[in-house]
N, C-alpha and C positions, 0 to 999 in steps of 0.2 A: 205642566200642561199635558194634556192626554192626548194617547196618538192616537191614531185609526188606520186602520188598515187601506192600501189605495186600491182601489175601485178598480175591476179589470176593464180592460181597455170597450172590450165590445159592450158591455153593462154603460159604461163612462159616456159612452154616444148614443146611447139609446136615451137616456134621462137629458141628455144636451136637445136631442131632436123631439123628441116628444113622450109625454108622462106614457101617452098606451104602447111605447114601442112594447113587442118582445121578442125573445129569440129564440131562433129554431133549434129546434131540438135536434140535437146531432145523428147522425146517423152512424148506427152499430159497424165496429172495429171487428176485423179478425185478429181473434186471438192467436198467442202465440206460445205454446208451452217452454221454447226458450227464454230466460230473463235478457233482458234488454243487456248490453258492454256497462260494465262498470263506468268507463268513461261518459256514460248518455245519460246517468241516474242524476238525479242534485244531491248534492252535498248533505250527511243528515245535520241535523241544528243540533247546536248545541243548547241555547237558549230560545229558540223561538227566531235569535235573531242572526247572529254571527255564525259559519260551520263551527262542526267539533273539531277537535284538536286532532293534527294528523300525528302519527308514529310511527317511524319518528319525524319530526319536525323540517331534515335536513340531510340531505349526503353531502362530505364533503372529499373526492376522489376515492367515494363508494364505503367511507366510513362514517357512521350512521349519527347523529345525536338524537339519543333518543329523548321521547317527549316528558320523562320521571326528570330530566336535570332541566329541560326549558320550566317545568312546573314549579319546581324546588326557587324558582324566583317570580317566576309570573302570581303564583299564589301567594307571594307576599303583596303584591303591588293591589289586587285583586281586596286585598283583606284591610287594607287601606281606607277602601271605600266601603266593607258591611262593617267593619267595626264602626263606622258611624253611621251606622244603620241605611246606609245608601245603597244601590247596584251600581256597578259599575257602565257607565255611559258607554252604550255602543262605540263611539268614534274614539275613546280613550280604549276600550278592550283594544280596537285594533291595532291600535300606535303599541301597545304593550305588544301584542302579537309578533308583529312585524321588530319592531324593535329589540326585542331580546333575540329573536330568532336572529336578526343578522347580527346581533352582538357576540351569542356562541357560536354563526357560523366563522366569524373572523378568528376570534380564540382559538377554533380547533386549527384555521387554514396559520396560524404563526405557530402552532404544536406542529403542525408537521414539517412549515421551515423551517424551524427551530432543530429540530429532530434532521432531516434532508440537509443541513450545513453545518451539522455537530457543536450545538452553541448551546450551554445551560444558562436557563436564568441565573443573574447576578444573585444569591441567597441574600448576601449580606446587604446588601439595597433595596431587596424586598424585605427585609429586617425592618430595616430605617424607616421605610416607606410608612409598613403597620405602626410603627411606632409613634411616627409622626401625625399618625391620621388619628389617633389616639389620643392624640395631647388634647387636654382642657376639658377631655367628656367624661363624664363621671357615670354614667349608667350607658355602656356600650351598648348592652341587647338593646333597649328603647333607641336610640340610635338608629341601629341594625332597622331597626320595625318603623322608626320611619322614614329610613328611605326606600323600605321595601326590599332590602338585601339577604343574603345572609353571609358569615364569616367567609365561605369559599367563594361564594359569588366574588365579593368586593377585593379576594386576594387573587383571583380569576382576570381582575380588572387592571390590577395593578400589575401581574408577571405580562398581560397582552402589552402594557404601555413599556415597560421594562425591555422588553424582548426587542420591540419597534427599535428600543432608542440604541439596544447591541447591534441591532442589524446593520443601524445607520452609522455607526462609530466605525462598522468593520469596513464597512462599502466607503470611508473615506467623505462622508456627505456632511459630517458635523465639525471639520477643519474649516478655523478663521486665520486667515491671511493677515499678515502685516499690512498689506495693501489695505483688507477691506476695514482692518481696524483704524488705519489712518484714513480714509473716505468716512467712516463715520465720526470720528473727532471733528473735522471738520462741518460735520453738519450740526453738534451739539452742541460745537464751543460757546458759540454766546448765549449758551443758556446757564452754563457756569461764570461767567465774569460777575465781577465783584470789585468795589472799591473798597474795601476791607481784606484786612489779613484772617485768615482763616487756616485752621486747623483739623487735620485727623487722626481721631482720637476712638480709644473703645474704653469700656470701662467695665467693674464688678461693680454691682449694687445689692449691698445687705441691707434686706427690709427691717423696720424696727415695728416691733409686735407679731405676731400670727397674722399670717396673712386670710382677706377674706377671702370666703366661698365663693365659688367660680358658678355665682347665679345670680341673675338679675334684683336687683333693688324693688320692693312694690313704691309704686310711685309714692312721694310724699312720706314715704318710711327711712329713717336712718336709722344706721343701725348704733348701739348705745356709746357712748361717751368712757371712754375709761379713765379710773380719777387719777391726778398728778403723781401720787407715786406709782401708780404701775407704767405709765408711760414713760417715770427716768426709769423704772426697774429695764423694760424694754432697751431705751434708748441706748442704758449699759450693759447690755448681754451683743445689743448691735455691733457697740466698738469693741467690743473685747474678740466677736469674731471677726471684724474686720481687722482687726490688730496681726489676728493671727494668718488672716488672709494676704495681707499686706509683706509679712516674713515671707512666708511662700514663694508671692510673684518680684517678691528682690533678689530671691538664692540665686547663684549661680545655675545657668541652664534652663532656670526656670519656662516655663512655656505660658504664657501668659492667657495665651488663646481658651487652652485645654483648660487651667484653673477658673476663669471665666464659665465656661461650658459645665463646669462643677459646682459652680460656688453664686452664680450670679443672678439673678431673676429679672422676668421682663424678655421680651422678643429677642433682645441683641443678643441673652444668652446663647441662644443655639448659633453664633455668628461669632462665637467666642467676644461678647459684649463689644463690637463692631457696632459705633457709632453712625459711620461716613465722614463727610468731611461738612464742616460750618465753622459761620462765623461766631462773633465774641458774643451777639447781642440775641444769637437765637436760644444760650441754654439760659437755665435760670443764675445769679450771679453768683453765688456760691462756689458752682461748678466750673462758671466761667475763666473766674479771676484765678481758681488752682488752677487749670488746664491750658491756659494762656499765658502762663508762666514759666511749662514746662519748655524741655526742650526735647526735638525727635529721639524716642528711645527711654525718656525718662518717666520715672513713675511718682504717682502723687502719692503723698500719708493720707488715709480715710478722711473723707471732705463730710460734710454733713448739709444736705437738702433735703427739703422738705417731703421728697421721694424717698430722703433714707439716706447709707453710708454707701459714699462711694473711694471706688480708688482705683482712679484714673490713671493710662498710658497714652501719650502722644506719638504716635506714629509718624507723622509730618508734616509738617508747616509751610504755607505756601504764598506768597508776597499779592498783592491787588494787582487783578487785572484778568486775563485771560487763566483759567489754569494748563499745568503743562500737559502734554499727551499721558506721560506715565502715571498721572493721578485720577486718570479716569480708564484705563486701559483694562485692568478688571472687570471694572463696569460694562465695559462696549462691548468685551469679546464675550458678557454671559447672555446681553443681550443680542447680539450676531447669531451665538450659537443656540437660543432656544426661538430663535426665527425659523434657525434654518431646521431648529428639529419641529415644530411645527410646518414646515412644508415638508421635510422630506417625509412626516408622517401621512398626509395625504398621497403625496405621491407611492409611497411605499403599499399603501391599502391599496389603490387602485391597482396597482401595478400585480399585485397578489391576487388580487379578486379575479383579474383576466387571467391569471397563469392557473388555479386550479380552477375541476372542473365541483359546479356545485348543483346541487340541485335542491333549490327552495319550497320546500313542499306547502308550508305554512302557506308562503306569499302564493302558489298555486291555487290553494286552498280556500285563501280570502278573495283573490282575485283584485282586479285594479282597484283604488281608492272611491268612494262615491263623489261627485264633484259638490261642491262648497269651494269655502273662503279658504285661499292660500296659505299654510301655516309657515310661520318662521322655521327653516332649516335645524334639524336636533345636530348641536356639535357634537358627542359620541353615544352610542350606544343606550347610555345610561337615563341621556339628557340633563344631564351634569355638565358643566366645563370642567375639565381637567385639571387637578390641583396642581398646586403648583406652578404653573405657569401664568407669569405677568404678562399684563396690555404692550403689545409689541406696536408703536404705533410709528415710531420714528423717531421720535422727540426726547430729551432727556427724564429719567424718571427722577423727581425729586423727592424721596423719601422721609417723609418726616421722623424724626428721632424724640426730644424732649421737647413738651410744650417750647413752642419759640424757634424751634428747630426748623433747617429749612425745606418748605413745601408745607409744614403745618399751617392751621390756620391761622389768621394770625389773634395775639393775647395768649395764644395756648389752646391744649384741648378744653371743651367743653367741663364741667364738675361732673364726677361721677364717668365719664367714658373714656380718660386716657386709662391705659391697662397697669396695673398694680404695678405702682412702683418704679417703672421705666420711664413713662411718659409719652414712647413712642409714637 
């Protein structure tokens, strides 16, 4: 649609009152060989429509960010929209504007609590963190470009959340109480009851064949058929390393967790093939009748389902009825404690934001918002939610595991969308 310029005000009344208004012609100013305060000048444009970019962007207790590290992300976001041949929408520039600006002014205001309480980012957790953000994507830069980041930005992202969650561990705010973990068992118990015996169990799962690329199917395309002997050729390369996986997690000492976390494929791996707990009829029967058999502690010989080779550990068995506090007590206190690191991270920004002093230039710059329709609140910076963190809602989270598993849908996943192998 095409804009137009708005009509100045005394023009705007003249044409409402009548076609021959006109107006008078102003009478001559003394000049002033002085230039007028900077503060009295408008803003120059940047495009016709938004000011230009201040420099720097921000003080924060008189150290500067300057406007080359706001750019180094704002011009990705920017490039978003000419790579497909668009401008970017006035009311989007300014959300970017405003948005990165207060996302580097928090970053630098945790650099210097961080620095002011002698506290280094965790290394080895911002390790884990890149690592994990990483899993499953196969062309990172594409990535990078489309969420408009770039490598420091996104690791920028991840030491500010890091930093939050040491401040709150030191300040004592992310301790769960015995008390609060028994007030919450009580509120989820009967979401776990059952009139079945039920088991929890984790498992290794060796895939049979090469596993597929981690990219979508074109609708209506399967991918080829492989003829009967290469799928026993497969099938016995599966047991033979399952065989020798199975030695392993019998030896004395063995760590079952850590060989899982090595050896296992599918979500549970990083959970050291941590199941949860279900009943008999949610896995497929295969699995069920070896795993239902065991006893706590004990390990299965390489089972075979239609997901592949597994070998199974029962961890504990638990009679129909109520389950007991100690089989969910992990559960409650991860969920207690990433409640409370979601409040104390609010509380903790606010709390900072009032203790240093800042000075917004950008937000100066652009001036209040123009009125329109109310936009939904951005949860961080980025307007991302923050990974990692599950729906806190109150209620028990039941996490589905292998088609059939409990909280899956029920018959199972969908064809084609449980994830390679596990089921989950």
């Amino acid at each position: 649609m095409p804009r137009f310029a708005p009509l100045p005000a005394s023009l705007g009344l003249c044409l409402a009152l009548a076609v021959g208004c006109t107006q008078p012609t102003p009478a001559p100013q003394k000049t002033d060989d002085k230039a007028a305060p900077a503060a009295e000048q408008p803003p120059a444009k940047a495009d016709g429509g938004l000011p230009a970019l201040p420099d720097p962007i921000a003080t924060v207790n008189d150290t500067p960010i300057p406007l080359a590290q706001f750019k180094d992300i704002y011009d990705l976001k920017v490039k978003k929209y000419t790579d497909r041949g668009r401008d970017i929408p006035p009311s989007a520039d300014r959300r970017y504007r405003k948005s990165i600006t207060e996302r580097l002014v928090y970053n630098e205001i945790l650099r210097q609590e961080a620095k002011a309480r002698g506290i280094e980012v965790d290394q080895k957790q911002l390790a884990e963190r890149e690592a994990q953000q990483k899993q499953g994507i196969k062309d990172w830069d594409k990535h990078l470009q489309r969420r408009g980041e770039t490598e420091q930005s996104l690791r920028d992202m991840y030491i500010a959340e890091i930093l939050e969650q040491q401040f709150l561990e030191k300040d004592g705010k992310l301790v769960v109480t015995d008390a609060e973990v028994d007030e919450e068992y009580e509120k989820i118990k009967p979401n776990y009851k059952s009139d079945a015996e039920r088991i929890h169990a984790a498992h290794i799962l060796v895939p049979v064949g090469p596993q597929p690329p981690n990219t979508p199917i074109v609708a209506g395309e399967k991918p080829p058929e492989p003829a009967p002997e290469e799928k026993e050729k497969w099938r016995k390369e599966a047991l033979t390393k399952a065989d020798e996986i199975y030695k392993k997690v019998t030896a004395a000492g063995a760590d079952f967790a850590q060989i899982a976390k090595e050896n296992s494929i599918g979500p549970s791996a990083d959970k050291g093939g941590d199941l949860g707990i279900f009943t008999k009829d949610r896995m497929v029967e295969e699995f069920s009748v070896a795993a239902f058999k065991l006893k706590p502690g004990e390990i299965s010989k390489p089972v075979e389902t239609k997901f592949g080779i597994h070998i199974i550990k029962v961890l504990n068995k638990y009679p129909p009825g109520d389950l007991p506090k100690e089989a969910l007590a992990d559960q409650i206190k991860e969920r207690l404690s990433q409640r409370k690191l979601h409040q104390g991270r609010r509380e903790l920004k606010e709390a900072l934001l009032a203790k240093y002093k800042v000075k917004n230039t950008m937000e100066d710059v652009l001036g209040p918002d123009p009125k329109g329709p109310k936009r939904p609140p951005v949860i961080n910076p980025s307007g991302e939610m923050p990974a990692g963190h599950p729906p806190i809602d109150g209620k028990a989270e039941q996490r589905p595991t292998m088609p059939g598993a409990p909280g899956a849908p029920a018959g199972g996943a969908p064809e084609g969308e449980a994830k390679a192998g596990d089921g989950e």
